[in-house]
N, C-alpha and C positions, 0 to 999 in steps of 0.2 A: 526261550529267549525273552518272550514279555516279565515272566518271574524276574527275570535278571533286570529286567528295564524297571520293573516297579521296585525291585529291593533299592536297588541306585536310587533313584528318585526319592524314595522313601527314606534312606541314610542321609541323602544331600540338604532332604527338607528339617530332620533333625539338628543336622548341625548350624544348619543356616536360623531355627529360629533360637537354641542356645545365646545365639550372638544379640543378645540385645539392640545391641546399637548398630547392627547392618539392618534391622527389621524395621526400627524409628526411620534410619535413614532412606532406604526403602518408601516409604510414604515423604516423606519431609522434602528430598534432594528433585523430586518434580514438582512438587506442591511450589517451590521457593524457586523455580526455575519459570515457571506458568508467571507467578506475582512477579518479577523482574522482568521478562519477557515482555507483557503487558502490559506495565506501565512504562519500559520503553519502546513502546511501540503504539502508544497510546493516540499519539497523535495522528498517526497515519491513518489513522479511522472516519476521525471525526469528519460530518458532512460540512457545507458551508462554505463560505467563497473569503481563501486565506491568502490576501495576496504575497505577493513576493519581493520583497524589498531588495535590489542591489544597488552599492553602493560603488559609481564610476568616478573615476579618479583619472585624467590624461596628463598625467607628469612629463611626459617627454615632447607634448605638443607633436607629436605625430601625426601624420595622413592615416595610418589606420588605424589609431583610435579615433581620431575624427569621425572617420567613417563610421564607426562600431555605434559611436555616440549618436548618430545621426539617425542609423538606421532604427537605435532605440526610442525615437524622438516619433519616427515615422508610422511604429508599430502601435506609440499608444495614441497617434492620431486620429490610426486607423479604429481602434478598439471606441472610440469615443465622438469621431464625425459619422462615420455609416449609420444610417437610420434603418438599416434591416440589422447589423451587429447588435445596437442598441434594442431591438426588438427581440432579438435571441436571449439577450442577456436579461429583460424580465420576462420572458416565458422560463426561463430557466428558473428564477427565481421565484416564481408565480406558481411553476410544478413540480417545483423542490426536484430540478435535476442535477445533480452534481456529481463528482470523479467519475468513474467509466460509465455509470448509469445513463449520461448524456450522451455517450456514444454508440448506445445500444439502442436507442428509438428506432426502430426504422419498420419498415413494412414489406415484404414479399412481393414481387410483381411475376404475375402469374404469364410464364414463356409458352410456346409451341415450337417444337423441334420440327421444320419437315426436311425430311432424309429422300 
């Protein structure tokens, strides 16, 4: 039985390197998949504080886009009058914490189970 598994294998890998251009492609077609890959996806890496621009628009004078606009008014109020937010944000900056990293600080607080 292994005879027969290594003769196959050993035919498969003859004909396979005959083929020139399946052997190039072979190296070439993940090499050229990684470089397109990574450079679209380049962005999503980078560390550093990228804000986010939207752009609102309330064409129909509506009550809920009012609202929507409003409550965007109130969010970056909040990001820029609290003086512990404004604290977080250069300790952040201060100890280079950014994407999920900032969300992984944290410390263990040591329990007792009584049963």
């Amino acid at each position: 039985m292994l005879k027969q598994i290594l003769a196959l294998t050993w035919k498969d890998l003859k004909v396979f390197f005959k083929d020139r251009g399946a052997v190039v492609m072979i190296f070439v077609q993940p090499f050229m998949f990684i470089l397109v890959m990574s450079y679209a996806l380049s962005g999503l890496y980078r560390t550093g504080e990228r804000p986010i621009h939207i752009l609102t628009v309330n064409q129909d004078k509506g009550t809920q886009a009012a609202a929507i606009l409003h409550q965007m008014d109130e969010m970056k109020a909040f990001a820029y009058s609290m003086q512990d937010h404004r604290d977080v944000i250069k300790k952040t900056r201060a100890e280079n914490w950014y994407s999920q990293d900032m969300f992984l600080r944290s410390s263990a607080l040591k329990r007792s189970l009584i049963l």
